[in-house]
N, C-alpha and C positions, 0 to 999 in steps of 0.2 A: 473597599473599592474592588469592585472584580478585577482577576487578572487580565494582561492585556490577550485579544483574542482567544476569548475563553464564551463571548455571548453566546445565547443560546435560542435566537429569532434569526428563520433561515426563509432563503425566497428558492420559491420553486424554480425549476429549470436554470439552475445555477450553479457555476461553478466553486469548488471550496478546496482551498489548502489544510489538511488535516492532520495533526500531529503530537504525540503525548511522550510523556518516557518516564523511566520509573521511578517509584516515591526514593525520598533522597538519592535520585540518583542512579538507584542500581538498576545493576544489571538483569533485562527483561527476557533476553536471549544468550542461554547458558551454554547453547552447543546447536550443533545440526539440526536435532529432532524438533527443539523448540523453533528454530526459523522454520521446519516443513510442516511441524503442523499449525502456526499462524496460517501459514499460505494456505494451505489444506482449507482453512475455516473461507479462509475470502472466498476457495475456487469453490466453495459449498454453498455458498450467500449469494455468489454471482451467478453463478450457471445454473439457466433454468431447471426445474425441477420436473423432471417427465414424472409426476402422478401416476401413471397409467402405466408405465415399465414396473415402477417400484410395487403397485400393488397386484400388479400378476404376476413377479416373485413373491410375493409375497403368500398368494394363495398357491403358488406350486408345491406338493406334495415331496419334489426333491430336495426344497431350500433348507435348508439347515438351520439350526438352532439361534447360532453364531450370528448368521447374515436376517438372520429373519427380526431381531434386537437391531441389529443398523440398520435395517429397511424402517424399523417401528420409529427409530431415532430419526431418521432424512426426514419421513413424512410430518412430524411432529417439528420439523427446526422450520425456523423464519426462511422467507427467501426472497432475495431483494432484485433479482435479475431486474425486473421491469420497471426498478425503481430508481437503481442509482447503475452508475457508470463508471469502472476506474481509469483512470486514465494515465497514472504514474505512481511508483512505492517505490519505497526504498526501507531496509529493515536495519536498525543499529544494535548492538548490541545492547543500549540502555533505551532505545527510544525508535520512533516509528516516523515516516512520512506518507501521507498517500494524501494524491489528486482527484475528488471524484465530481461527479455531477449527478446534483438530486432530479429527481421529474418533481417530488412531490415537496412543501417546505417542511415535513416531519420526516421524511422517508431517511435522510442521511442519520439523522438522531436516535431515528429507531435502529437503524446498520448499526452505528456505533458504538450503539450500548449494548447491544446481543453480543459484539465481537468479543467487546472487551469483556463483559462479563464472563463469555465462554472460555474464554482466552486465561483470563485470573482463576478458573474453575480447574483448567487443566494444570497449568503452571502449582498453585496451590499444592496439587493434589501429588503431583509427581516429584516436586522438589520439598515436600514436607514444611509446608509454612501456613500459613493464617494473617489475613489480612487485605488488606487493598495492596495488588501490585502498582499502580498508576501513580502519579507523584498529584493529580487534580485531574479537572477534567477534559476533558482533550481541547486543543485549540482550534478552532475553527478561522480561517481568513477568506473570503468572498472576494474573488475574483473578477476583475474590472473591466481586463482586457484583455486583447490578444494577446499585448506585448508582455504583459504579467503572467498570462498563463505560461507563453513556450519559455519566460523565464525562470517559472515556475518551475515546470520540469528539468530543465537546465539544474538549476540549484538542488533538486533532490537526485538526480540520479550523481551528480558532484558530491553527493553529500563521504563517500568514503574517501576523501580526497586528501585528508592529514597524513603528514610524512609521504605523501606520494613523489614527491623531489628527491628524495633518497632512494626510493626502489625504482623509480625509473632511470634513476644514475645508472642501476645494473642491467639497462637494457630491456627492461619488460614493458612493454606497448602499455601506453596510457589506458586506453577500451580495457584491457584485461585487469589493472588496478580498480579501475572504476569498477569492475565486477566482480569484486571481491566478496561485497557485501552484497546479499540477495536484494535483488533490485530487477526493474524493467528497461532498465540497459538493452541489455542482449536481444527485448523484443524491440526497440526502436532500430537497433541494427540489424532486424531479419536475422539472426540467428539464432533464436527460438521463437515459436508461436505459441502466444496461451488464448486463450478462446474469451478467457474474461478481462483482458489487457484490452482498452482501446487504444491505439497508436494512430489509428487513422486523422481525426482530428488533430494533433498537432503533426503528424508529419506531412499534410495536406499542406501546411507554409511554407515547404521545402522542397525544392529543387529533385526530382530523382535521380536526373542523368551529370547534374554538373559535379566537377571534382570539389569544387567552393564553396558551394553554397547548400550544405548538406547538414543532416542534423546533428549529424556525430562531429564535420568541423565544428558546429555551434556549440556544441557540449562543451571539446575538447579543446580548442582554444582560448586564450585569453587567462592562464592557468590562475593568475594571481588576482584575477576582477572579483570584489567581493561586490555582491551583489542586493545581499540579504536585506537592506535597507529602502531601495527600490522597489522592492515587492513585499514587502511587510513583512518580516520577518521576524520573529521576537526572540533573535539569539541564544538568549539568559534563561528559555524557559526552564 
């Protein structure tokens, strides 16, 4: 029987809840460098690919050795800018969340398997192993509604949220535990801009100017609502 949220027949212009983590369990993210260069791969997938910059470095007689092998590697990697949309992540240290939306019904399938392949290539390579990092294949859940999507988001930028009752005993601002873990927190709250983050669509539900009715109270309230079962969540994966 396939796993639950594991199919693999997607509809175009669609929204999908995305999420894998690694074979028995382990740990997919060892330190710093492993979360920047995950991200590194997304902002390389997402953001358009200027063609026309990269190949007249590339004929520049100044370019160097070094950058002229990364210019040869951009032009040659997939790029999905016009295809898919993210709209929310969050990075765990065994496992991953992202929100995106395809235009085409192949276009997330083919993101996702370059990622992770390239992702298992690097990981492999620097921490001296062999093998599938993944525990299967990623989970996919298709998004229904409004109310599942901003809940959606809700629930992954929540996602570091264990023991948070004890460190904020000590005083430390809930927003700041949540962003512990690399995540698009800090872009819903305007305090970083990434170019390949969409926030607009879900913060377009929310209020700008009221003290209430804002997305970060949304996030942040209600500490103990488990939610995961409303919006399909498959806890156990």
């Amino acid at each position: 029987m396939p796993a639950k949220n594991s199919r693999k027949i997607y509809s175009e212009n669609s929204y999908y809840h995305v999420y894998n983590r690694g074979v028995e369990k382990r740990i997919i993210f060892q330190d710093e460098q492993d979360y920047a260069v995950f991200l590194s791969y997304l902002k390389t997938y997402l953001l358009p690919k200027n063609e026309k910059e990269l190949i007249d470095k590339l004929a520049n007689p100044n370019t160097g050795n070094k950058e002229r092998g990364n210019i040869l590697s951009l032009l040659r990697l997939n790029n999905f800018a016009s295809e898919i949309t993210l709209l929310a992540y969050c990075l765990m240290p065994n496992h991953f969340h992202l929100l995106l939306k395809q235009k085409s019904n192949i276009a997330m399938d083919k993101f996702l398997n370059s990622l992770g392949t390239r992702y298992t290539m690097y990981f492999n390579r620097r921490h001296k192993r062999v093998g599938r990092l993944y525990q299967n294949v990623y989970k996919a859940v298709l998004v229904n509604s409004d109310e599942q999507l901003l809940h959606l988001t809700r629930y992954i930028h929540r996602n570091p949220q264990p023991s948070l009752a004890s460190k904020a005993s000590k005083g430390q601002a809930f927003q700041d535990l949540l962003s512990q873990q690399p995540s698009s927190y800090p872009e819903y709250l305007r305090k970083r801009e990434t170019e390949w983050v969409d926030t607009n669509t879900v913060l377009g539900y929310f209020a700008k100017n009221s003290p209430i009715f804002t997305y970060q109270s949304f996030v942040e309230q209600n500490n103990n609502e488990d939610i995961s079962n409303d919006i399909n969540i498959d806890i156990n994966f």
